[in-house]
Each structure stands twice: as C-alpha cells, then as structure tokens.
C-alpha positions as CSV (number, residue, x, y, z in Angstrom):
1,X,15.3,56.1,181.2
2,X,14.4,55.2,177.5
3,X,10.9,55.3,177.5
4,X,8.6,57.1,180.1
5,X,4.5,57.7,180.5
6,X,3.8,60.1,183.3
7,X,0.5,60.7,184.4
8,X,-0.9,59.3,181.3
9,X,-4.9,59.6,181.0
10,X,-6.7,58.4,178.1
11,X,-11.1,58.5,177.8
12,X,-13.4,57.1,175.6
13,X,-17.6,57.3,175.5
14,X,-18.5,56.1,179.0
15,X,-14.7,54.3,179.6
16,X,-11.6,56.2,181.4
17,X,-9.0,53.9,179.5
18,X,-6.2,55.7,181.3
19,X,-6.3,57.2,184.5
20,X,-3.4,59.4,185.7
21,X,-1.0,56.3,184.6
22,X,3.2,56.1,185.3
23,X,5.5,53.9,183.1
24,X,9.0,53.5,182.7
25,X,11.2,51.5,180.7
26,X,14.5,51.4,181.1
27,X,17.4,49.8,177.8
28,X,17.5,46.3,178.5
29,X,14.3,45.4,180.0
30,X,11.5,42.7,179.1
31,X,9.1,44.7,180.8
32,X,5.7,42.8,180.9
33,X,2.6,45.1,180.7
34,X,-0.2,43.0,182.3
35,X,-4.0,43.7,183.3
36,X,-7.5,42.1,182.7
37,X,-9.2,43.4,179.8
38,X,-10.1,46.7,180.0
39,X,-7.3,47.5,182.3
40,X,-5.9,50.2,179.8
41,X,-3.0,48.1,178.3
42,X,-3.4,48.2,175.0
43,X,-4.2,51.7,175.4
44,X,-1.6,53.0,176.9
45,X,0.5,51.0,174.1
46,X,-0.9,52.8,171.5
47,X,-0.5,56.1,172.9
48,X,3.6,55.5,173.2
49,X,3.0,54.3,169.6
50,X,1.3,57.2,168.1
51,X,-1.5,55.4,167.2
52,X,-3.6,57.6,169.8
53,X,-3.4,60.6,171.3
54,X,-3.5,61.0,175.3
55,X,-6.1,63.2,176.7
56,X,-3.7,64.2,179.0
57,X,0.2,63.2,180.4
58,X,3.4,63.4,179.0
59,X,6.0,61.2,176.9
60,X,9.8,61.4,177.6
61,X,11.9,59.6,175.4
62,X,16.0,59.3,176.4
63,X,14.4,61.5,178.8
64,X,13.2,64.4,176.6
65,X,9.2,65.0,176.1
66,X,8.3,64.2,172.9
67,X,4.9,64.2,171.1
68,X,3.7,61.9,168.1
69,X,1.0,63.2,166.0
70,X,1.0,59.6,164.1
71,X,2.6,55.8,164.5
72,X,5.1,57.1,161.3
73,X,6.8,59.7,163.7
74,X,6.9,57.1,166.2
75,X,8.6,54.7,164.3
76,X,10.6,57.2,163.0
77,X,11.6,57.6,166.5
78,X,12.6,54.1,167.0
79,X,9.6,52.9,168.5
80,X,7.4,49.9,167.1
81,X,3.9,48.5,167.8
82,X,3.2,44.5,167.1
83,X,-0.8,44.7,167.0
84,X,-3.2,41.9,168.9
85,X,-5.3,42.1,165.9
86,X,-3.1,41.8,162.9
87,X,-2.8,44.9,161.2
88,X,-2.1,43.4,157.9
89,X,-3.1,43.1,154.2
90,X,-4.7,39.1,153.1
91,X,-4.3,40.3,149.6
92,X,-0.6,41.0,149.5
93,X,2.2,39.3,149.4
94,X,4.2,38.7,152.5
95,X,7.0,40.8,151.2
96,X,5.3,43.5,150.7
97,X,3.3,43.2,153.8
98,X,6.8,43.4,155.7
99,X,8.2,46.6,153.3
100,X,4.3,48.3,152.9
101,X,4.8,52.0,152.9
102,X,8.9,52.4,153.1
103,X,9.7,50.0,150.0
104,X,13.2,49.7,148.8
105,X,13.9,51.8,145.2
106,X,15.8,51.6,142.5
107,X,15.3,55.0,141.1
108,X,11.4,55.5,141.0
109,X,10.6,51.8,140.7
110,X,10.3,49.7,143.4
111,X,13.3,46.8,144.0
112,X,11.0,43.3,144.1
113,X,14.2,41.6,144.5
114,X,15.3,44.2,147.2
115,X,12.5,43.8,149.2
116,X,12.3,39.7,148.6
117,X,15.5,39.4,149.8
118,X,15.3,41.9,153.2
119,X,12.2,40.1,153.4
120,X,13.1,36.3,153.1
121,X,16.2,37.3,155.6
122,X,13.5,38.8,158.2
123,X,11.3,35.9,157.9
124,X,14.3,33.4,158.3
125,X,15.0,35.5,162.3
126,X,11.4,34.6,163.1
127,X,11.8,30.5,161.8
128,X,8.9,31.5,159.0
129,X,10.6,29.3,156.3
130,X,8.4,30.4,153.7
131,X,8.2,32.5,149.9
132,X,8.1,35.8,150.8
133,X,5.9,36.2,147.5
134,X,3.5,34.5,149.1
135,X,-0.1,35.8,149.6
136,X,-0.7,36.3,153.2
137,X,-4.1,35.2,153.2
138,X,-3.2,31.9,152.5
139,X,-1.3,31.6,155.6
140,X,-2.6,30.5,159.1
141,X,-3.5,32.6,162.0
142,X,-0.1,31.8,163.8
143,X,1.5,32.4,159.8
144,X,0.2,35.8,160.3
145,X,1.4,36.6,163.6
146,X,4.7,35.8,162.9
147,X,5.1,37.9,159.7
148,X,3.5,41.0,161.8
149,X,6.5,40.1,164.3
150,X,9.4,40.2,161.5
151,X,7.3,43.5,160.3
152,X,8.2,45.2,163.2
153,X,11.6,43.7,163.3
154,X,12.6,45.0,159.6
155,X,11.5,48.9,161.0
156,X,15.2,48.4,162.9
157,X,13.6,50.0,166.7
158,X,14.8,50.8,169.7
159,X,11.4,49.6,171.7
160,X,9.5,47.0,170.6
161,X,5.6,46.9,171.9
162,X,4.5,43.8,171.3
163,X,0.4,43.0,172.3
164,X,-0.3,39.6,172.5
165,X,2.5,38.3,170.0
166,X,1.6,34.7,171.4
167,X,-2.1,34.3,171.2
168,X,-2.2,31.9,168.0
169,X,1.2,30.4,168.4
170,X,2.6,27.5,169.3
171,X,5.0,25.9,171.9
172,X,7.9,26.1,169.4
173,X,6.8,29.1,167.8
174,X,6.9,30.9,170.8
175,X,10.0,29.4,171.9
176,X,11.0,30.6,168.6
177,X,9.9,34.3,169.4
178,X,11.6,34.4,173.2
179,X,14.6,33.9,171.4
180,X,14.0,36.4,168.5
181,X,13.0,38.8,171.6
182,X,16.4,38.0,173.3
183,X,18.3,38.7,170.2
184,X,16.8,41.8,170.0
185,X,17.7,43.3,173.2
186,X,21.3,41.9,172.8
187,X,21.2,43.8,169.5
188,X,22.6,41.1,167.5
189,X,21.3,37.7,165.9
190,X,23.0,34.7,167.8
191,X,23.1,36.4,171.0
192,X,20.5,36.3,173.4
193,X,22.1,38.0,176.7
194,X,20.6,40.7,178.2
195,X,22.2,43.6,177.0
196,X,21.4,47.0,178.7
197,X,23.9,48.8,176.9
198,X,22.5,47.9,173.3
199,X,19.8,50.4,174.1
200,X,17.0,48.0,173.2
201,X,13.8,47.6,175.2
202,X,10.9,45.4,174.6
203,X,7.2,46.0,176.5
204,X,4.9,43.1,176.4
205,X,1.7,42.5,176.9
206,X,-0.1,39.2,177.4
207,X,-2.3,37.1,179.5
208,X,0.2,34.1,179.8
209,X,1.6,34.5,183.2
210,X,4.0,31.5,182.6
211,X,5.8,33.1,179.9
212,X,6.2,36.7,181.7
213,X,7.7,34.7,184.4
214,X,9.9,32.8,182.1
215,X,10.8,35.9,179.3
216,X,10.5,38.9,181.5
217,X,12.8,41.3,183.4
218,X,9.8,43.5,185.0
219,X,6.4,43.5,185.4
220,X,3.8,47.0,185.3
221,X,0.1,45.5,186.5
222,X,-2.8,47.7,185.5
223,X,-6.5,47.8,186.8
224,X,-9.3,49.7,185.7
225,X,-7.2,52.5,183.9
226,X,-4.6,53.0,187.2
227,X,-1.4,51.6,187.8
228,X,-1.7,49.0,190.3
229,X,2.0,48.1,191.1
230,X,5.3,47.5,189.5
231,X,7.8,45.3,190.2
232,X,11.3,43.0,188.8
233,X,9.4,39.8,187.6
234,X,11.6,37.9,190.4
235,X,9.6,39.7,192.9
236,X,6.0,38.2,192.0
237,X,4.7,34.8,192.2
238,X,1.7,33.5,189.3
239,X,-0.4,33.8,192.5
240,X,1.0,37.1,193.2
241,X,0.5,38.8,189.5
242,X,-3.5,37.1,189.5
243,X,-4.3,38.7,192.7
244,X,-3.2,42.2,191.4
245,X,-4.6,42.2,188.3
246,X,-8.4,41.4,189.3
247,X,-8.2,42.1,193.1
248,X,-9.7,38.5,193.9
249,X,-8.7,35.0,193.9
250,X,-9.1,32.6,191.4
251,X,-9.1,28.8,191.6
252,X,-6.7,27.9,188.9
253,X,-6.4,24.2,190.2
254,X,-10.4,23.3,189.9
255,X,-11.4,20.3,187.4
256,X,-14.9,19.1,186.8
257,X,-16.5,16.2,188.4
258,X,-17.3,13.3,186.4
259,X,-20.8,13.9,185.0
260,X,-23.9,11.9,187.5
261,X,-25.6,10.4,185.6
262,X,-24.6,10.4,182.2
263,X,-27.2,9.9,179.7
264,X,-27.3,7.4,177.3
265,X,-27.9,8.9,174.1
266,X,-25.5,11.7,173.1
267,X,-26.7,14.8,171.8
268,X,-24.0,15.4,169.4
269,X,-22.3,12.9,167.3
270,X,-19.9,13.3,164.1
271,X,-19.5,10.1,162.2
272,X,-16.8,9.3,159.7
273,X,-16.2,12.4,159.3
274,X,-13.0,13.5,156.4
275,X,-13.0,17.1,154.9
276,X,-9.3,18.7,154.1
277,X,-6.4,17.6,156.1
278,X,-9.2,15.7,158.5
279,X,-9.6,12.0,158.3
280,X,-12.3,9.8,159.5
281,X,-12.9,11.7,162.7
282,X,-15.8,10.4,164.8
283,X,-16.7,11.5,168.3
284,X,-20.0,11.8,170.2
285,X,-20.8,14.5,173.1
286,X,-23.5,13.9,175.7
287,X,-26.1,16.5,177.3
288,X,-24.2,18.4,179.7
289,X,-20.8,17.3,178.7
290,X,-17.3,19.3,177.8
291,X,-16.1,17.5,175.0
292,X,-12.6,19.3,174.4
293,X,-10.4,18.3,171.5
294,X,-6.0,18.9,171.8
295,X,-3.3,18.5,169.4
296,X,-1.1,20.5,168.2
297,X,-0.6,23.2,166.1
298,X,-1.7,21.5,161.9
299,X,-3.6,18.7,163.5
300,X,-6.8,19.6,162.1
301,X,-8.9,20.6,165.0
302,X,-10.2,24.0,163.6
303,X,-10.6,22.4,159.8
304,X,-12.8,19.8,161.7
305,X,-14.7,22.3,163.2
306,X,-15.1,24.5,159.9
307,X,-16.3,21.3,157.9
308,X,-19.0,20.7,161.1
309,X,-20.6,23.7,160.6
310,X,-20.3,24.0,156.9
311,X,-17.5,26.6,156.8
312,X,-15.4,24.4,155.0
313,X,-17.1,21.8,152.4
314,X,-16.4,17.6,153.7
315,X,-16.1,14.7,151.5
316,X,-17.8,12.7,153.5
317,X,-19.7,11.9,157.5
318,X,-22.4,12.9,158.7
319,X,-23.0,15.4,161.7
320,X,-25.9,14.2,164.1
321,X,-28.3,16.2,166.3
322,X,-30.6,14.7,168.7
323,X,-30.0,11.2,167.0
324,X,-31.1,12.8,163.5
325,X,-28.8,13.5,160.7
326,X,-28.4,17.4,160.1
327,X,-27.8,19.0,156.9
328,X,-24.8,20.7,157.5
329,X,-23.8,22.0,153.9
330,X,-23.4,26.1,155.3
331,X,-23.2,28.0,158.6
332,X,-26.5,29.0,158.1
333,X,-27.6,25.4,157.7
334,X,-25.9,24.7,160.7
335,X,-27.5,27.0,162.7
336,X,-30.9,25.7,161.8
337,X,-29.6,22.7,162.9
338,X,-29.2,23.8,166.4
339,X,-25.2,24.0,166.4
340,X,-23.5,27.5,167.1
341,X,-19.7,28.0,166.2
342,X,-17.3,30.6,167.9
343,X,-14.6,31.2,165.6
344,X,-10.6,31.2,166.5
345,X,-10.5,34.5,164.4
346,X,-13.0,36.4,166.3
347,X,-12.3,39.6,164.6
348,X,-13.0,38.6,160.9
349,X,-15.5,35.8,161.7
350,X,-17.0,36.3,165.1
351,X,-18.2,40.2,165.0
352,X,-19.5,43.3,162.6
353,X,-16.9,45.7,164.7
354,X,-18.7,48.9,163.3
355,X,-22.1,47.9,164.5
356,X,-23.7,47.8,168.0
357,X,-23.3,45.1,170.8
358,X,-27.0,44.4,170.7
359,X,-27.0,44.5,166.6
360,X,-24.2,41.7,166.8
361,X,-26.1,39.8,169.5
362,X,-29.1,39.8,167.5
363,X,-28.1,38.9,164.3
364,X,-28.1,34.9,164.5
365,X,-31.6,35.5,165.2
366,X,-32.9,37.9,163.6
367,X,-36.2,35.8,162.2
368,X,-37.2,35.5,165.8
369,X,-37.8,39.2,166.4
370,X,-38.8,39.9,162.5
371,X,-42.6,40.7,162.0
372,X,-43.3,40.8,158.2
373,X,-39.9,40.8,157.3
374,X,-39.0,43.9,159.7
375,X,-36.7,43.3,162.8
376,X,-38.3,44.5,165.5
377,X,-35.3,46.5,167.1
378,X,-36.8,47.2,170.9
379,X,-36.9,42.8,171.2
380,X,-33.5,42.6,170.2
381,X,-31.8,45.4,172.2
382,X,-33.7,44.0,175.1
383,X,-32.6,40.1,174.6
384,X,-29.0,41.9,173.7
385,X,-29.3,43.5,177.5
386,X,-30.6,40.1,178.7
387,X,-27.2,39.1,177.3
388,X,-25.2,41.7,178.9
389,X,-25.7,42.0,182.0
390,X,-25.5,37.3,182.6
391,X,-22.2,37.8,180.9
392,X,-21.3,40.8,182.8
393,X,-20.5,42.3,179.6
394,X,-18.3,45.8,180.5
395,X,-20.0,48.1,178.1
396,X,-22.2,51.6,179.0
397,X,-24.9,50.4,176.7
398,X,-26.0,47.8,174.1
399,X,-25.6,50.4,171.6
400,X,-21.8,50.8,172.1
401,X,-19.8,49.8,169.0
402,X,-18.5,46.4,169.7
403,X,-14.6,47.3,167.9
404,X,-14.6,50.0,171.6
405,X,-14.9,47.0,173.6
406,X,-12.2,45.2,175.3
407,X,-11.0,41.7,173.6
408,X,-12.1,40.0,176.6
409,X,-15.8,41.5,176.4
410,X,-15.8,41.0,172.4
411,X,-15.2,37.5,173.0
412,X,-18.4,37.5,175.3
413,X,-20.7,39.2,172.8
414,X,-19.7,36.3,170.6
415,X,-21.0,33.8,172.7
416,X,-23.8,35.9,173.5
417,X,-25.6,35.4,170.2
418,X,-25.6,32.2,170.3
419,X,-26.8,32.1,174.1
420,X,-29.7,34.1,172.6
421,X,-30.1,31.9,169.7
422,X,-30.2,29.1,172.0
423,X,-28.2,26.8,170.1
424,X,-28.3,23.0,171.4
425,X,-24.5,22.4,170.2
426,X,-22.0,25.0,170.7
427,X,-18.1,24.7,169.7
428,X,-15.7,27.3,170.9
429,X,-12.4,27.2,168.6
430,X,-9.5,28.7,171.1
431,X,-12.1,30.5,172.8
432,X,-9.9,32.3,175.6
433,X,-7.7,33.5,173.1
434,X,-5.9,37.2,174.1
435,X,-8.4,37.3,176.6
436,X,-7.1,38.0,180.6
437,X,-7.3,35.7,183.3
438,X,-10.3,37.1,184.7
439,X,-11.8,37.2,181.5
440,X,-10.9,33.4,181.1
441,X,-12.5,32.5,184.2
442,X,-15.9,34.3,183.5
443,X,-15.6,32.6,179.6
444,X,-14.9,28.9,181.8
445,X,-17.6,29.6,184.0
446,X,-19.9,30.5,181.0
447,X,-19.3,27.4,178.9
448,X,-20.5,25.4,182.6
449,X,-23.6,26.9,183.1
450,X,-24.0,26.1,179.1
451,X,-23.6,22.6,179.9
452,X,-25.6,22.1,183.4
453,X,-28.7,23.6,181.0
454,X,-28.0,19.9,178.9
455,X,-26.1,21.6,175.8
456,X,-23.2,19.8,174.2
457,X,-20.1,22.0,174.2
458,X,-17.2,21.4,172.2
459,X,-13.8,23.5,173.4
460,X,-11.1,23.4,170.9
461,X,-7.8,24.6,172.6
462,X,-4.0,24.7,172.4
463,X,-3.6,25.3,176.4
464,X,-3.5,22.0,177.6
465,X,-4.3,23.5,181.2
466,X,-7.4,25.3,179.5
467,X,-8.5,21.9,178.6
468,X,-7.7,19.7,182.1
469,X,-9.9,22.9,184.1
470,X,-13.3,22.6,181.8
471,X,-13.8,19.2,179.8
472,X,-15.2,16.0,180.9
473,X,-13.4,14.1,178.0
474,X,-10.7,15.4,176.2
475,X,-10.2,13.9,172.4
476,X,-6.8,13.7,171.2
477,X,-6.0,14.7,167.2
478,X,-2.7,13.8,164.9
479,X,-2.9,14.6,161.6
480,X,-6.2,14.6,160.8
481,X,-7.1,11.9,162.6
482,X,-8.2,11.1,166.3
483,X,-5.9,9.6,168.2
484,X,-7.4,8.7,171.5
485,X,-9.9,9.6,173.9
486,X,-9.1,10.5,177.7
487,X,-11.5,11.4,180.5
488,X,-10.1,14.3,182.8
489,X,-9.0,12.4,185.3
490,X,-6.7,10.6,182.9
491,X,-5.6,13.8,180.6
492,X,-2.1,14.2,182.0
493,X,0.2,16.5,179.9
494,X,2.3,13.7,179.4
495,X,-0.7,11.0,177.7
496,X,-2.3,14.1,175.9
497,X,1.0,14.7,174.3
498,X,2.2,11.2,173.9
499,X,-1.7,10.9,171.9
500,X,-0.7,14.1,170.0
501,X,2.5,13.1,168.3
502,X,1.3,9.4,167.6
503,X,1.9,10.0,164.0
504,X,-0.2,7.8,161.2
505,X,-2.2,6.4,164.2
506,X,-5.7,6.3,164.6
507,X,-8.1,5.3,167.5
C-alpha cells in the first residue's frame, strides 16, 4: 500500500473532525474522497499532508509509519496537497508563486530565468498559456486554481491530494485537468493509462459526483468524522454515493413550477446596463422569481454582477428597485438600496474568517442594533442565533470563529447576513461552489423560501443542472451581452448552450 490512515482521529472546539478513520491508497488509484461538509475530508487530507497533526492514529507510508511534524517533510516525502482555498500569493508573480520557498540558484542568487522557464513549461501541462511573470492577482478565480494545480505538479510527488481542484473551472478546464491527472499517474506527459507500477496515486476530493464517476478508480465516503464505506467507483451508482454520504434521499430531478400569478411589476430591473467586458445587459426579475443567468466561463456574468452592486464602477444603466432608480455607485450604496450580493470568492469577499459567526452575520447591519454609535452585541448574537438555527448552521455556538467551520456552513453564514439584513434583492454568484450535495440542497431550499417571502433572487452559476433545479427563467450571456431568455421549461442543455456560444449576438 502507498499511502495508509489507520484509526485516524482528529478534534476541534465542540467538532470530532476524525473519528477512529481507515484509508488506503494503493499506486495507481484515482481514489475519490467524498462526504458532505463537515464529514472530515479535508481534514483527514491535511493530516496525510502535514498540515495538521492527528490527535490520534497512525500513518504508513510504502508501508512504514511515518510522522510529519510540517507539510515540508511531507512533500519531502513525496506527498502534495492542492488546497480548496488557494493557498497563494496575489502579489507575486506566477513564477514565483509556482517556485516560492525551493527557488532555483545560481550560486546565492536566485535563477529568474530558471524558474521562468520550469515555470512556463509547468503552466503549458495544465493548458495555462500565460507569462509566468505575471502577477497572480490579476488572474481569475479559475486562473488561480490552475496555477495552484501546476504548483503541486512542479514539487515532482508521488500522491497528489487534490481538494476541490474543480470548483471555479470550466468544462474544458477540467477536461484539461482529468488529463493532467491521467498523465500523472502514468508518470509521463502524453500518456494517460493507468499505470500502477509508476507508483503514482492521486486522492480527490469533490462534490461533483459526475466527475468521480467519470475520473475515478475508487471511492472512500465519509460521515460525520467515520468512514462510511469504501468501494471501486464501478461499484456505486450517483444514487448510490448520495445515499451514503447524507443518509437520506434527495430529489435531484425537482424543477419549480411556473410562478401563479406573476405580478406585473418586477421588483428588480437593470437597464442598459455596460461596465467592463459587459454590454448593454437589461433584465427584469419579479417578486418571488429565480432569475438565473448561464454562460460560460469570460462571459461576463460575475462583472455584471460586480457593476450591479457597485463593486466594479459601469459606464452606463441604471439598476431599478421597486420601480425607482437606485444609486448604486458602492456596495454599501447598494445595500441601502435593498440589494445583497454573495460573492463567488467567498473567502476574500464573503467573510472576516478570524471573527465570530454572529460578528459576520451582524455586520451588514450593524446600524440596526447600534445605540449612540455602540453595537449593542446581545441583539446581534441573538439575530446571529435566529440565523443559525433556520439555516441549520453546524456550529457549537455563534461565537465560533467562522474560518473552523465547514465550506458548506461558511457559505450559509454568508447568506445569513443578508437574511438578517433583509435585503429585497439578493444575487448569489456560483453560490454552491465546493459545497456538498447536502449542503447544496439546504443552499437550493434556502434561496426558495427567499423567494415565496416576494424577494427577487438572482443565481449566477456554471452548473447548468444547478440552474434547470431552482430558476424560473434562466438568461443566457455571450460576451458581454445577453443572448436570450428561456423559461425552465424551455432551458434544455442543448438551447442554453446553443444561446451561450451565439457569439456577437444580442437579444
């Protein structure tokens, strides 16, 4: 066996991550590591990458035990960790990003052209055309996931852990990355045969149940800290892998009825609207409507949404509340205007990790709890436990630091300040994103009750499937521009993506 966890426990204040957990991984495998979140996934990754240290349990590795006091002694030992959250520098270059820590030397000074080439030659495995001198903060999300991928690939490892790798790419992107993952475990580019004897493993972790079926050699399931079951991928169904994971059934087939009675007057409008790579976009969302928005990945759906709420300055259109014109020129202006925005980037947009659940939930609202300019703290934990327990947030209090959550349950807190700022618009940017099935389900069901209370949701969403199972209407973007509009009933794959690559068109 390459790798091995045995009896693996792991807990944190008022959560056992890990309980008493088995794992093996043998040379050759895709092994898929799958589990709602909280199930202990990511922490049982970390622990076989050094980044955490097991409370109790033991690590083999070729079948000795092993201990790593730090993720440098793991990698040393051949074993590499892709993060969920991108564990990455904005203000570097991508180059040295990719070579931080263990650049090339040429005596005592570092080799820039070195580590540009090694780097440019990475990039190129992972189809990220791109300078390597680069800033990385100018790239996108899915930019930056790919250049934490060829990170991990230039460290030259045995296993490869990869958390989420897929979250903020797309199709080809991740077709892209199943063959880079192939490659891998063949142990040469070109080649993508399964190749036990290379010695090459990969573990991954993700919440798309279609790829494990379509990447993956065997699947681990985990629940509530404890190994559930393990299995060759062959052996489980979609259905199958669901029902372990959260130990009920899900409908994954339900759409939503046509809305009775649709009112008249919408309740959000944008008009004209042009701002970046966005171009004249107009759409209008009624009082209890889903209003979700496709295209593929560059077609301007998340700079649309950042010029809405005044992330992002627009050149022109105007953004419409209750059939007045809103100022719209900041977030904050935005927010006074009754429209709350979830952001794709959770992490760096969404949520102070180093402060409290009920700090985060209160902080859109902090004037309506302040009395002379102090917060009354006792209001806001209580509308933060308010909040809690109609999300079914899994947390042992509202004072629990919101970075010890799981992603699935930080993505909840973020809609739960605006639920407590009781926002009439609300737009979700990808807001399933490296969350679980479960979790997705609780998030759908969430975004419904939104809209039977007569608020205008927006979804914004690369999962086409994502989009077919909550919104009413689903608008269509190219380039920029808006391409067409389909009701739910109409929004086959096929006429979403035949609207999505309708280059230079407009509706």
């Amino acid at each position: 066996m390459l790798l091995e966890a045995r009896s693996m426990s792991k807990r944190y204040p008022g959560v056992q991550a890990l309980d008493g957990v088995d794992f093996q991984l043998a040379a050759g495998q895709i092994h898929a590591l799958v589990g709602e979140n909280g199930a202990g996934k990511s922490t049982l990754m970390k622990v076989l990458a050094g980044i955490t240290q097991a409370d109790a349990g033991q690590i083999l590795l070729d079948g000795s035990p092993v201990h790593f006091s730090g993720p440098r002694e793991a990698q040393r030992r051949g074993i590499a960790l892709i993060h969920q959250e991108l564990n990455l520098m904005a203000d570097l270059s991508v180059a040295q990003n990719i070579y931080f820590g263990r650049e090339p030397r040429r005596g005592l000074r570092i080799d820039d052209a070195a580590m540009i080439a090694g780097a440019r030659d990475i990039l190129s495995r992972v189809g990220l055309h791109i300078d390597p001198t680069t800033p990385l903060g100018e790239l996108s999300v899915a930019g930056r996931q790919m250049v934490e991928i060829a990170k991990a690939l230039s460290l030259d490892a045995r296993v490869l852990i990869m958390d989420e790798p897929t979250a903020a790419l797309s199709d080809r992107e991740v077709a892209t990355l199943f063959g880079v993952v192939r490659e891998f475990i063949a142990g040469q580019p070109g080649n993508d045969a399964v190749a036990p004897d290379s010695g090459r493993a990969v573990v991954y972790i993700s919440h798309r149940l279609e790829e494990i079926q379509d990447l993956c050699t065997h699947v681990t399931v985990l629940r509530d800290g404890k190994l559930v079951a393990s299995h060759p991928a062959a052996e489980l169904s979609r259905d199958a892998m669901i029902n372990l994971m959260v130990g009920r059934a899900i409908d994954t087939t339900h759409r939503p009825a046509p809305l009775a009675g649709a009112a008249t007057a919408p309740i959000f409008e944008v008009r004209g609207l042009s701002a970046g790579p966005v171009e004249n976009l107009s759409f209008a969302v009624y009082p209890g409507e889903i209003f979700g928005l496709a295209g593929l990945v560059g077609a301007g759906r998340t700079e649309a949404a950042r010029a809405i709420v005044g992330a992002d300055p627009k050149s022109r259109g105007d953004v419409v509340v209750n059939g007045e014109s809103v100022e719209t020129s900041s977030v904050e202006a935005a927010v006074r205007a009754g429209i709350g925005y979830l952001s794709e980037d959770r992490k760096h947009c969404g949520l102070l990790l180093e402060q409290s659940v009920a700090q985060n939930v209160a902080l859109p609202s902090l004037a309506r709890w302040a009395r002379g300019g102090v917060v009354d703290d006792s209001a806001a934990a209580d509308a933060a436990t308010r909040s809690v327990k109609a999300l079914a947030i899994a947390t042992p209090s509202v004072e629990q630091k919101v970075k010890n959550l799981s992603g699935g349950n930080q993505q909840k807190v973020v809609i739960a300040k605006w639920i407590a700022r009781d926002c009439d618009v609300l737009i979700f940017d990808k807001p399933t994103r490296g969350v679980d099935v479960g979790a997705k389900d609780d998030i759908y069901h969430l975004m419904e009750d939104l809209a039977a209370q007569g608020k205008a949701i927006v979804v914004i969403s690369s999962e086409i499937a994502e989009l077919q199972r909550v919104a009413h209407r689903i608008g269509v973007m190219c380039q920029g521009r808006l391409t067409g509009t389909l009701l739910n009933a109409e929004a086959t794959q096929e006429n979403i993506m035949d609207l999505a690559t309708r280059f230079g068109a407009q509706a």
